[in-house]
Every structure is written in C-alpha cells, then in structure tokens.
VOGU-3710 file (C-alpha; in Angstrom, 3 decimals, decimal comma):
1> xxxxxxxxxx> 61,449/43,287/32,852  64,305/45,392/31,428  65,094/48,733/32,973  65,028/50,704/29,683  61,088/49,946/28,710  59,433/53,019/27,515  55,812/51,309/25,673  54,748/47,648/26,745  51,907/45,851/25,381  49,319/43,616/27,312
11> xxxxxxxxxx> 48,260/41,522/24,416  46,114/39,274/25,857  44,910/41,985/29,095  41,909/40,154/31,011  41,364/41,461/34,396  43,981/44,138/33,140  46,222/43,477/36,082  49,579/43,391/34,514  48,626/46,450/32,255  47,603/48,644/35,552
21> xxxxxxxxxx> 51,259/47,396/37,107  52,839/48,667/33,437  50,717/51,736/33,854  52,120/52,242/37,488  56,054/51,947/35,991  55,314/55,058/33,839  55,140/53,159/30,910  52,997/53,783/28,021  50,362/50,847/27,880  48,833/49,516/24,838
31> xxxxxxxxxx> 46,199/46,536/26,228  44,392/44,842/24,105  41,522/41,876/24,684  39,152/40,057/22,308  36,190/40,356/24,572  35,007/43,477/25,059  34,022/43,131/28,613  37,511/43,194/29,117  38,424/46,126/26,541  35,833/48,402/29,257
41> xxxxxxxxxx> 38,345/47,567/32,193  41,033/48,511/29,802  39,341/51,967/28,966  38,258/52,457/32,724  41,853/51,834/34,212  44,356/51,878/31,413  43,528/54,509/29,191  41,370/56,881/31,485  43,759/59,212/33,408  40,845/61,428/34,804
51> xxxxxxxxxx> 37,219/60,319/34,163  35,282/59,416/37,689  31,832/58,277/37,952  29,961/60,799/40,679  27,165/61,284/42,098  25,032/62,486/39,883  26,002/59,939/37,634  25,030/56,943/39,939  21,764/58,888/40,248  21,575/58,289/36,722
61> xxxxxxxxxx> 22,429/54,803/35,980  20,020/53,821/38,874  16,811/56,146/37,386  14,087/54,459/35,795  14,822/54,290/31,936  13,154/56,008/29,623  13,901/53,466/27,063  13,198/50,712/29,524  10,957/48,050/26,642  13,629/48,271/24,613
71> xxxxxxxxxx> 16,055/46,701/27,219  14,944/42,939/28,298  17,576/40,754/27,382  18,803/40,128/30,656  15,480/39,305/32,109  14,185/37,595/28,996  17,528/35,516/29,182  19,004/35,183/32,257  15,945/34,922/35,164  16,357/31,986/37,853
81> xxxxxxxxxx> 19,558/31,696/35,542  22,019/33,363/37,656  19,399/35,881/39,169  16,106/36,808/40,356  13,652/38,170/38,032  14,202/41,598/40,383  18,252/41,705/39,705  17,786/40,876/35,586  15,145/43,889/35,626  18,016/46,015/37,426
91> xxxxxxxxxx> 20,210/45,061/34,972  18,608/45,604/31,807  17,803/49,167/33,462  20,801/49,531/34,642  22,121/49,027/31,064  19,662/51,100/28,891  21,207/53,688/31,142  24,946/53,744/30,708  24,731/55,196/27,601  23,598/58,341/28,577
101> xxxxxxxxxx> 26,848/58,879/31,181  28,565/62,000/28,928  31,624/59,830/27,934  32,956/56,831/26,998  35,658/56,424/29,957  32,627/56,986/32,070  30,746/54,531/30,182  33,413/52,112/30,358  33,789/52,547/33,842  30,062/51,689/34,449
111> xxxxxxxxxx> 30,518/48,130/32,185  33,626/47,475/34,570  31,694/47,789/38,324  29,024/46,288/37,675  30,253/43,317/35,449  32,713/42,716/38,694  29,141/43,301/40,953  28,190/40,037/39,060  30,618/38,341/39,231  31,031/39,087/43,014
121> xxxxxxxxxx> 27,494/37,805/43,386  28,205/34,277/41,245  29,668/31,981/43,525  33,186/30,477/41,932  33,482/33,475/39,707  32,421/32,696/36,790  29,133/31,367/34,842  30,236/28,319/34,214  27,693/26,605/36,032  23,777/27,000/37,431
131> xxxxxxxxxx> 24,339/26,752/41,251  24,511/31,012/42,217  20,425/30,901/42,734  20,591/27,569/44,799  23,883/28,004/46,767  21,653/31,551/47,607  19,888/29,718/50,121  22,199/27,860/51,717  23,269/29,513/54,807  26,788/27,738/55,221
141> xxxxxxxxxx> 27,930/29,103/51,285  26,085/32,443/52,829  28,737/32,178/55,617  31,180/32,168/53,218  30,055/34,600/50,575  27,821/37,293/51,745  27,598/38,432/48,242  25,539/35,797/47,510  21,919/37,322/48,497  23,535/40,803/48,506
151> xxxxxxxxxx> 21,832/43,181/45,587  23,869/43,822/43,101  23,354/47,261/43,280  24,584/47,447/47,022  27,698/45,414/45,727  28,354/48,014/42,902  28,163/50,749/45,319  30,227/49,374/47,688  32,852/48,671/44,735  32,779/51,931/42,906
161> xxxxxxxxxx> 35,129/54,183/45,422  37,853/51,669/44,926  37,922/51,629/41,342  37,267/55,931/41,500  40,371/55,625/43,588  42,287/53,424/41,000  41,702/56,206/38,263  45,522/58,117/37,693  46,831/59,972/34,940  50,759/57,940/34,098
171> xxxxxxxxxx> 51,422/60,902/31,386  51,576/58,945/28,790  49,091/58,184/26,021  47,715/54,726/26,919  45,241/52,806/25,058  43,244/49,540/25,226  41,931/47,678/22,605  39,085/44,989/21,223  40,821/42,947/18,621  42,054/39,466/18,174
181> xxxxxxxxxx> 45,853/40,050/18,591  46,859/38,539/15,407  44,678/41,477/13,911  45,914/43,957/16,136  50,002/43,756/16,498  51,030/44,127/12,966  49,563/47,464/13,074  51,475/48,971/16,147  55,113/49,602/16,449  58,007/50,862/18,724
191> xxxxxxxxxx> 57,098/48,676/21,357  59,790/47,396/23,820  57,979/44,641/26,034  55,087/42,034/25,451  53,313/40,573/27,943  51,318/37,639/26,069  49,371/35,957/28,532  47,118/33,604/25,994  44,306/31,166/26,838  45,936/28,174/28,528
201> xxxxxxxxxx> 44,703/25,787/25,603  43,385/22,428/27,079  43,060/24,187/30,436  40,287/26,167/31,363  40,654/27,537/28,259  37,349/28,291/27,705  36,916/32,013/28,643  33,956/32,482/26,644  31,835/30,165/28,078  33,119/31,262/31,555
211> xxxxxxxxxx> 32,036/34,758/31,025  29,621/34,821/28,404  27,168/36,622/30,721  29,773/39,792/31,022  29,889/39,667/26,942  26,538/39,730/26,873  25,808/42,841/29,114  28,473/44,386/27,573  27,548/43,875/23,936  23,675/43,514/24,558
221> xxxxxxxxxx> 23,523/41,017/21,614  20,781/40,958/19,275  21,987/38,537/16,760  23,079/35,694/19,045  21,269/32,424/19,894  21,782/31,674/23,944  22,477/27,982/24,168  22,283/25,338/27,047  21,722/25,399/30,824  24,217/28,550/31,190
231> xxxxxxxxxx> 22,503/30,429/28,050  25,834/30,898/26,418  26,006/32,955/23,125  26,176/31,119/20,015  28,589/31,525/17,409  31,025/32,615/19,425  33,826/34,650/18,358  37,374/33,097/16,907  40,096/33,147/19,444  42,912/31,176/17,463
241> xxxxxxxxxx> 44,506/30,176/20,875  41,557/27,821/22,549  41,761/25,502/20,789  44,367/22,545/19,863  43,504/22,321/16,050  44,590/26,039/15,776  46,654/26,942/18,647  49,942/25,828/16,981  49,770/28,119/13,980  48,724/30,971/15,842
251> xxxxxxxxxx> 51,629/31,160/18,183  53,655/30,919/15,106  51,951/33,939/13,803  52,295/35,874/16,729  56,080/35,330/17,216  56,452/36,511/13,725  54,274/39,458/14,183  56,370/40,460/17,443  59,771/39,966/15,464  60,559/43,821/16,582
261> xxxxxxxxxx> 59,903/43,877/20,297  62,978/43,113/21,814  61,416/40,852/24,496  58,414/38,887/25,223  57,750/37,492/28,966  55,063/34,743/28,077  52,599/33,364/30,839  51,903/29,522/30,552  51,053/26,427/32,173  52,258/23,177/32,496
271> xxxxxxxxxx> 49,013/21,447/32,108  48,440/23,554/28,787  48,666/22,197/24,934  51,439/22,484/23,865  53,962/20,875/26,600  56,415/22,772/28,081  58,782/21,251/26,502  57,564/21,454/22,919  56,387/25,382/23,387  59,993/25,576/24,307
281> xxxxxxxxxx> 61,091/24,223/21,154  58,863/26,083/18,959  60,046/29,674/21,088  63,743/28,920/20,288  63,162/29,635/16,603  62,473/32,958/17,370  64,498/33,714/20,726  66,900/32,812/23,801  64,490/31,442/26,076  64,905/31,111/30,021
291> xxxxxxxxxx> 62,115/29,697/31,942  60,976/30,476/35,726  58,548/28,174/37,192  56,185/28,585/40,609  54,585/25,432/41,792  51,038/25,830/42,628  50,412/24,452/46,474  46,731/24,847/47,124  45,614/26,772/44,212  41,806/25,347/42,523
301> xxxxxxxxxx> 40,869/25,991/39,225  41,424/28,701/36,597  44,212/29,200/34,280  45,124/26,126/35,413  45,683/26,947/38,749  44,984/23,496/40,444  47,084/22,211/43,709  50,984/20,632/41,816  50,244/21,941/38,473  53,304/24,835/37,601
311> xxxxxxxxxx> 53,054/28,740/36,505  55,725/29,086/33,799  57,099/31,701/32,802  58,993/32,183/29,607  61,710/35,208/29,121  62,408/35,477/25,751  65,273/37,756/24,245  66,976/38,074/21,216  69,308/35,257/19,872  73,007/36,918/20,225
321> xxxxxxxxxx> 73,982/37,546/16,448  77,246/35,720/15,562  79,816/37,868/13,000  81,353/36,071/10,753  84,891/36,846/9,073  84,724/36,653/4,947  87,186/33,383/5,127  84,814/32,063/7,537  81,792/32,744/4,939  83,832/31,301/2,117
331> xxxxxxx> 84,547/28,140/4,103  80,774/27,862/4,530  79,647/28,324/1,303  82,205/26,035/0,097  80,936/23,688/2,489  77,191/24,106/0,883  75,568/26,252/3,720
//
C-alpha cells in the first residue's frame, strides 16, 4: 500500500477484515458486499464509530417477542437442519427482536454476533453440509469444538464484549455498502486504493450456498424457495464473478470502472478461473502488474486455501506514460500508427 492513501475501497469486504485494517490506518473506508450479511459487519465495524449494544439491549433481543407468530422461518426451515427445534425458536425470536434496538448500527451489530454465534456453532464454518446436528454427539468433534452443543445464546454472549471492544471512531466518514460492485463503483469517486478481493471462480466459489443460512436470517426471506438437503435459497442473487461463463467480462468491467484509482492490490488464487497467467494478461491492458505469491503449507479448504495451492497477489499501478517529440509522432503516423 502507498504511503499517501487518504480513501480505500473494500470492494468485495466479506468478513470485513481488510476494511477494519484500512479503518485502523486512518483511512476513510468505503466497503461494499453483495450479501447483506456481510454489509451488517460492514455497518457494525466500518461505519459505526460509537454505537455499542448494552445491557438493556441484550435484555431486549433475548425477551419474548411480541410479534413472535409472525417470525417462524427459521424453525419452519431450518429444524434438525443445522439446529434443534429449541435454537431455530431462539432465533426466529431472537430476530423479530432486533428491530426494535433504537438504531441501525445497533441493529447491524446484533445481525453480526449472532450470525458469527452460528457459525461458531456449525462445525467447518459454513452450511455447506448437514453434519453440525450429528457431529453434536460425537464426543471426540466435542473435544475439538465445544461450540458444538454450546447454545447459541451463551456463544453470542460470550462474543459480544469483543466486538463492543472493536467499535472506534477513525474520524473519517466511513461507509459500507450492499451492491454488486459493478453497480456500485461507477458511482463513487476520489478513491486512491482498491482492495478487490472477488470470488475465487472455480474454487470455492460458491459463497452463497456456503452461507445461505446468514442471508437468510439477515434478510428473513419471504419470496424465496429453500432448496435441497442444506435448504438453500432459490433464485439466488447475480454475482458476475462465480461463475466461468461470466467471470471474464466482469473483470473487464471492473478494471474499466476503476480506471481512476491509482492502484488496485487484487487477491487471487492459483487454482481459480482464469489462470494466473491469463488474469495476468488480461490486467496488463489496464496496468503495470507485479505479483507476490505465498504458498499454502497446511491450509484446507476455502478461498482455495488447500495444502500447495498459492495466495497471489496482484499490485497493479499505472502504466508509465511515454512523451513523444512531434518528429517522433510524424514518423509514426507516417508509418500508419
């Protein structure tokens, strides 16, 4: 990262880790996701500077709900899923409730602890798969993760604090948003970094189906249909950069749409679609490119993280401009360039 960054974009934010480290350099963060699971850690962490969840709020999001029949998705959905019928009827009350914390940095913050409470309680970390309820009662993956038979709103509790204590005010005017990038960065400007981190297509690209069950807390859907074993949410929303019939074109359009920022640090893979080799290529229309690698020893699973696969990491900066005298023009033109 340059030394003279002022505003840096997280364009495809996640976890919001690399936003919270721009946030920590002073800078002011604009983080954007297309799931909106991820948007509520981005208004909890990144654009919050001052809104805690307290007591009496906890006291709150753990009363009975008032509106409590109109709230059953989760246990409708999800029983002997992932959970008990006990933690689905938590959940559903636990989510008729966040709407009455007073704001929406609150709110967020709510979405954020206890989506991470799930996921804590999912072995692998992620919903991927059926085996949480039956690796529940086996006492050696008990050994291992206690958070398996743990309630989830023990977990949350435990949690909270941290992410209360990960709540700081950068002075700048930081915001997160819920758009598909190609949507969103034609409509900012003055930015001075990017940080595109996009799906590692025909890797564990898949995010969706991952963490549908965050989406679907998050968004409560009403208009979905819940598919297959996992009950993911069908249609699912357009990413442009999952899949290999559209991936190509929407790098294209992203490059173009970041023409301004003077430089782009781009996460990839080397098990990812395109190669290496051919992203390279396609990068090189639009910038000097350098490329860092870190070999991946006993990493398994996610983004591609599995034991001799590579982290890459592409630095892209402006081409140097060339100046050309006007004989040295002429002698091009005559030469039919």
């Amino acid at each position: 990262m340059p030394d003279n960054v002022k505003t840096a974009i997280d364009a495809f934010a996640g976890s919001q880790s690399v936003a919270f480290l721009f946030k920590q350099l002073g800078y002011k963060t604009i983080t954007n996701d297309f799931l909106n699971f991820n948007n509520q850690i981005g208004l909890a962490l990144i654009e919050n500077n001052g809104s805690k969840l307290t007591t009496k709020d906890i006291a709150l999001l753990f009363q009975t709900a008032k509106n409590k029949s109109d709230f059953q998705l989760m246990e409708n959905t999800f029983t002997n899923v992932f959970f008990d019928k006990a933690e689905t009827e938590f959940l559903d009350n636990f989510r008729a409730n966040i709407p009455l914390l007073s704001n929406s940095y609150k709110q967020a913050l709510a979405y954020t602890v206890i989506n991470r409470s799930m996921t804590r309680k999912v072995t692998m970390g992620h919903f991927g798969h059926t085996q949480a309820l039956r690796y529940a009662s086996d006492p050696e993956r008990i050994k291992r993760n206690r958070s398996l038979v743990r309630p989830i709103k023990d977990i949350f509790e435990e949690l909270l604090p941290k992410y209360n204590n990960a709540i700081f005010d950068n002075k700048q005017e930081n915001r997160s948003y819920n758009k598909n990038i190609l949507e969103l960065l034609p409509t900012l400007g003055n930015i001075d970094l990017a940080y595109f981190d996009p799906p590692y297509c025909d890797s564990h690209a898949d995010y969706q189906s991952f963490y549908h069950l965050l989406e679907t807390f998050t968004e409560y859907w009403h208009d979905k249909e819940f598919i297959n074993g996992i009950k993911r949410y069908e249609p699912q929303r357009f990413s442009g950069f999952d899949k290999k019939r559209d991936v190509i074109t929407s790098f294209e359009k992203l490059f173009e749409y970041a023409e301004e920022i003077p430089v782009w640090l781009i996460s990839y893979n080397n098990r990812s679609y395109p190669s290496v080799e051919d992203f390279e290529k396609l990068l090189s229309k639009y910038r000097q490119v350098k490329i860092e690698t870190k070999t991946y020893h006993n990493g398994r699973g996610g983004k591609g993280s599995v034991a001799g696969s590579q982290e890459i990491l592409f630095v892209c900066k402006p081409k140097q401009k060339h100046f050309l005298t006007a004989n040295q023009k002429e002698h091009l033109v005559n030469e039919g360039f």
